[in-house]
C-alpha positions in Angstrom: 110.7 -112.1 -66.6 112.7 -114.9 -68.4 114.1 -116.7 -66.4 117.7 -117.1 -68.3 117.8 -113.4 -68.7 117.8 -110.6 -65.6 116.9 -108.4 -68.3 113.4 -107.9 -68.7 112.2 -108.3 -72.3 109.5 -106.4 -74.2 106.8 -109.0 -73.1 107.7 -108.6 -69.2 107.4 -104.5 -70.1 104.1 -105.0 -72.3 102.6 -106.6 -69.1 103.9 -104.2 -66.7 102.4 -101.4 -68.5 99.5 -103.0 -69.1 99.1 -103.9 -65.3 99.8 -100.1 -64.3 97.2 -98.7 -66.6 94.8 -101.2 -65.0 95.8 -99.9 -61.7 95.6 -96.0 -62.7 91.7 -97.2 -63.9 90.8 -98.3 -61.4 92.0 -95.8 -59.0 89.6 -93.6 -60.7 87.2 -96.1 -60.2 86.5 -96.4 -64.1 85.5 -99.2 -65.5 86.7 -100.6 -68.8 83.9 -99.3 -70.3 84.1 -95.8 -68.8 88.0 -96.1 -69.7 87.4 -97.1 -73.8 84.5 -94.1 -73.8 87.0 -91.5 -72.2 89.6 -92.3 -74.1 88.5 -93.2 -77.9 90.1 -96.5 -77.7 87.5 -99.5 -78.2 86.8 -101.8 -75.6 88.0 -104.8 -77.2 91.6 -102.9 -77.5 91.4 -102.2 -74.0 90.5 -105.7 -72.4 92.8 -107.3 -75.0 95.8 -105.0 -73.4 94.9 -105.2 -70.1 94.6 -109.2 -70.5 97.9 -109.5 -72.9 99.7 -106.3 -73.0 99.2 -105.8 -76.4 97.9 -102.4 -77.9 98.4 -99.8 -80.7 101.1 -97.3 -79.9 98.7 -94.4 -80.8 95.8 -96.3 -78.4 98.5 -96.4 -76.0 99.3 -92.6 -75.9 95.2 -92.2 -76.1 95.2 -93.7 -73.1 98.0 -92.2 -71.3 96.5 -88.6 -72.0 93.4 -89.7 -70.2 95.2 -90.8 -67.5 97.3 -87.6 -67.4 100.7 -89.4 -68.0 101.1 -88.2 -72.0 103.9 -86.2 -70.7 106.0 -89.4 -69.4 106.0 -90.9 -73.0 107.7 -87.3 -74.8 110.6 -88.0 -72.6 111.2 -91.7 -72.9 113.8 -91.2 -76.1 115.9 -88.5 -74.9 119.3 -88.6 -75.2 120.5 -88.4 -71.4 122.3 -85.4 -71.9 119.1 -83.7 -72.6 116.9 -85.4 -70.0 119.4 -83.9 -67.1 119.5 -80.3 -68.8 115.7 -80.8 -68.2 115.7 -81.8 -65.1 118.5 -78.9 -63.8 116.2 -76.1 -65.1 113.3 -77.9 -63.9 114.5 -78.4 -60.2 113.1 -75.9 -58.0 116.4 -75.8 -56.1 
């Protein structure tokens, strides 16, 4: 994180991400190899994020839908409003 800024900046959340997809590997015990085969997304792509967060946003979602998290990223733009309509119908209250 910077450290003039509490907010984190895209950078700090690139290597976050990053850092919890190499996590999510390896608690499938894939390798990176294993990972780029299962996923489409080459292995160079995949050491580079893992290394520097950086990645394709379609290689990203690839790799999310392997992981079984594609679901996460279709709700990351909703307007707030929606996301709690969601959620009330959703809750198995």
């Amino acid at each position: 994180m910077n450290r003039f800024n509490i907010q984190k900046q895209p950078l700090d959340v690139m290597q976050e991400t990053a850092e919890k997809v190499r996590v999510l590997r390896k608690s499938k015990k894939w390798s990176q190899e294993e990972f780029s085969q299962r996923s489409g997304v080459s292995l160079g792509s995949l050491k580079r994020f893992e290394s520097t967060g950086q990645i394709s946003f379609t290689s990203l979602l690839k790799l999310g839908h392997v992981l079984g998290r594609l679901s996460e990223f279709e709700s990351l733009f909703m307007q707030k409003e929606s996301r709690d309509l969601k959620q009330l119908f959703s809750d198995k209250s």
